[in-house]
N, C-alpha and C positions, 0 to 999 in steps of 0.2 A: 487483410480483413477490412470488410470495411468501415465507416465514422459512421457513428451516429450524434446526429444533432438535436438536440431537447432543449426547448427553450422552459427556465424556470417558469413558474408562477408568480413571482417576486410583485410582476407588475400589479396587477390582480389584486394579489395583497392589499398592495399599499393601498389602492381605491376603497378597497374593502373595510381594511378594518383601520386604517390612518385614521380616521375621524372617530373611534374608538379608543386607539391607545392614545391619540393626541401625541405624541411623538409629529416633528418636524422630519422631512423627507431630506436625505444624506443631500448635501451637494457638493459640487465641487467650488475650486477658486472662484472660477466665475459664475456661478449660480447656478449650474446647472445640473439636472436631479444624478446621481451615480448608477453605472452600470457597470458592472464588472465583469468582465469574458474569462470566465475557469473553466480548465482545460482539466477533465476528471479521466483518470485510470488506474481507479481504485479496484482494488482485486478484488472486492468483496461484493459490488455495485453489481446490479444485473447488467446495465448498460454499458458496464466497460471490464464486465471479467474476462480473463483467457480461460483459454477450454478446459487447464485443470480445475476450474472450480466451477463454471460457468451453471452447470443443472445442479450447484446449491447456494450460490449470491443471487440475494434477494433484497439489499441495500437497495435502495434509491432514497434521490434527494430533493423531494418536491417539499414534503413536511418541513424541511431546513430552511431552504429557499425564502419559502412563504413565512415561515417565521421570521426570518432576517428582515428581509422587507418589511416588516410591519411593524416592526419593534426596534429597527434604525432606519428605515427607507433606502440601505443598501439593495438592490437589485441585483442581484447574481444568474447572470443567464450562464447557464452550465452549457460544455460542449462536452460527449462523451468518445473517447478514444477506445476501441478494442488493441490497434498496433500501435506502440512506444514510437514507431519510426512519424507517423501522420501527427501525435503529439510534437514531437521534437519539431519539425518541421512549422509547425503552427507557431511553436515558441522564436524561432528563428525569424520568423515574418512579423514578429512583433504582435500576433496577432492576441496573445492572451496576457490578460490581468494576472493572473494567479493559478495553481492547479492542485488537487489532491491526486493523489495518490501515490504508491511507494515512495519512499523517503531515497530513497538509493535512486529511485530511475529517475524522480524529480530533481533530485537535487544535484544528479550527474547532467541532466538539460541543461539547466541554469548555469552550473559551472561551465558548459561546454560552451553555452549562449553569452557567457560573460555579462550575465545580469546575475545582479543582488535581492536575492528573495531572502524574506523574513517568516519564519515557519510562527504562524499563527497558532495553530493545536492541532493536537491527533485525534483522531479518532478510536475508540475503543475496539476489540472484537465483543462479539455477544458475548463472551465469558468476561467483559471487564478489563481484559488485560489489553494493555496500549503496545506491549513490546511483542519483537520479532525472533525469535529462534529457528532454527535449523534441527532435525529431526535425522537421526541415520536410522535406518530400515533394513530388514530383509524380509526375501521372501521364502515362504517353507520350505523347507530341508534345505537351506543353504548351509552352507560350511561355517559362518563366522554367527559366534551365538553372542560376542561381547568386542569389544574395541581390541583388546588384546589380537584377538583372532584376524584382523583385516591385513597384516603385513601379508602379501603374496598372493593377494587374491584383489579382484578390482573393485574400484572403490569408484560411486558414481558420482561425480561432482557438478555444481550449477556452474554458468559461466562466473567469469570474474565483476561483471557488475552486482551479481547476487553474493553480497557479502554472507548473509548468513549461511549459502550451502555451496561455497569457499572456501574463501579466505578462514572464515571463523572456523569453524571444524579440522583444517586445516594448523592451525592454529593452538588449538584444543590438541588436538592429538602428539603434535610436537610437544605442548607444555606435558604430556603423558608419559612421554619417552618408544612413541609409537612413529615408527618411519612406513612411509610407503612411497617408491617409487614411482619415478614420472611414467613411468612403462604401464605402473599399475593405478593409474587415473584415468577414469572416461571424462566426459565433460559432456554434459546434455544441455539443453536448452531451456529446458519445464521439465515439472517434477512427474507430469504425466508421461514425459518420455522416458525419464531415469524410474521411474514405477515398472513402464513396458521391459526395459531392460532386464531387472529384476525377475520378470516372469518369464523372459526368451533368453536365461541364463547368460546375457550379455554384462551380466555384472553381479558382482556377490553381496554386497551393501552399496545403499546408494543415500544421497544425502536431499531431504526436501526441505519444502517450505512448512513451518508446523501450520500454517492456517489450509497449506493443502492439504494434509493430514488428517485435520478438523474438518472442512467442509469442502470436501467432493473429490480430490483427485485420488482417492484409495478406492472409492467408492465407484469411479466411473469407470474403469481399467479391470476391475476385478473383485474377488471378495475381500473384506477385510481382515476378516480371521485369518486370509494366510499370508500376511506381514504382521512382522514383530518389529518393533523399538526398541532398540538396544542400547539407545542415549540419547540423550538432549544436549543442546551445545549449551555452555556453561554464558550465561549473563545475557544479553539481548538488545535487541536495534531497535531504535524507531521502524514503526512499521507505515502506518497511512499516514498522511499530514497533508495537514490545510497551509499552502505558502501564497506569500504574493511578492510579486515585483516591485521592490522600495522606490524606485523611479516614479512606477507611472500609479502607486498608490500611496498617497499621504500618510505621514504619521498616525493623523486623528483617525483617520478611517479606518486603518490596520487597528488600531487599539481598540476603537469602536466595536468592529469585526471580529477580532476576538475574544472582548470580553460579555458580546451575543453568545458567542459558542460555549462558553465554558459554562454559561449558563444552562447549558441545555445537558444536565445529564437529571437521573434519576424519574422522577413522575414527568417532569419536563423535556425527556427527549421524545421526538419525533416517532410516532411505532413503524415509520419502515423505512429509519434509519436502521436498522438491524446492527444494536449495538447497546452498553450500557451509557455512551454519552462523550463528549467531548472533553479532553483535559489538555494539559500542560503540555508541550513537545517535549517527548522525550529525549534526553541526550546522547550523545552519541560517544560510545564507550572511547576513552582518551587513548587504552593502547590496539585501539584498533584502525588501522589507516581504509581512509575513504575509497572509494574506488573510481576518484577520479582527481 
């Protein structure tokens, strides 16, 4: 797929309304104003959704941006990613400050890039909530109307970096006293392919992402009325987050930077940020292993 590049507003900003808010322009050591290169593949953003969600993320982040900048003279020129693989690669080249998006695919980069990122905050969904869950599904007149029921019939699962429609379910099910065999797990890629599956009876419950569930990938496959949820995976992952690279971003500037962000929820978020606002990164559940 390919990148798209969007340069923030940040600049703009700062000319704009600097002489306004009176705030002094970020700098670095040697004086010079900050620009920060973030590498976004946020699944919610229009500019960097996959196709399960893409005709209902409506997220963008000019409002942010332009905030930031005028209110610390950070500059954030955003780069946006559609494929994980042209992000990683960018991070490997040293080329990015910091990135949002998924909490598992960023922060399996950075472990793999063996750089030290500091997760700044997450970002909400429009319902408020900052956490990630996993969703099991079927589609009508399937065989399995409840968890009990999946023994012997196929069970559609995300890869292994997608902790929550995984490992975690996975997991879950074990703690239940429910086995399914290796015979009896697919493995799809996106939760719009383990949706298609579902309807081409290549599987009898499959496990998604809940914000694909939320917004667009039930909806763009088919009708919704004919999938059912038959559980939710029990506790929850960070889901988006704002990280940067502790190297090439100073202490003061990350503190800085996120204590802009957390500022901005309620009448103070951005309206298309599509979201109730920025908070605290979420932790990451202690008996659950990382996926990298």
């Amino acid at each position: 797929m390919s990148l798209k590049s969007i340069l923030a507003v940040g600049v703009l900003a700062v000319a704009a309304v600097g002489c306004v808010s009176g705030k002094a322009p970020a700098v670095s050591l040697k004086g010079a104003p900050v620009t920060l290169k973030i590498g976004v593949i946020d699944p919610l953003c229009k500019a960097s959704a996959c196709s399960c969600v893409s005709d209902a993320a409506i997220r963008a982040f000019e409002g942010m941006t332009a905030k930031v900048a005028a209110e610390t003279g950070i500059v954030l020129e955003m780069e946006y990613f559609e494929d994980p693989q042209l992000l990683d690669r960018a991070l490997q080249k040293g080329l990015l400050d910091g990135m949002i998006g998924k909490y598992t695919t960023c922060g399996r980069f950075a472990h793999e890039a063996k750089r030290e990122f500091e997760r700044l905050a997450d970002i909400t969904k429009p319902t408020g909530e900052a956490g990630l869950r996993g969703v099991f599904i079927t589609f009508k007149d399937s065989p399995v109307k409840r968890l009990e029921d999946i023994p012997g019939h196929v069970l559609g699962l995300g890869v292994k970096e997608d902790t929550e429609k995984c490992a975690v379910p996975l997991a879950m099910l074990k703690k239940h006293g429910i086995a399914v065999s290796a015979e009896k797990q697919a493995e799809f890629f996106d939760c719009k392919s383990a949706a298609l599956a579902l309807m081409e009876n290549r599987a009898d419950v499959a496990v998604i992402s809940d914000y694909a569930l939320e917004y667009g990938c039930i909806v763009v496959v088919g009708d919704p009325k004919d999938f059912h949820v038959i559980a939710t995976t029990e506790g929850s992952l960070p889901f988006t987050t704002f990280m940067v690279d502790k190297k090439k971003v100073p202490a003061e500037l990350r503190a800085r930077l996120a204590a802009e962000l957390l500022t901005m929820t309620g009448a103070n978020v951005p309206q298309d940020l599509f979201t109730k606002g920025w908070v605290k990164p979420v932790r990451w559940p202690a008996d659950t292993p990382k996926p990298w």
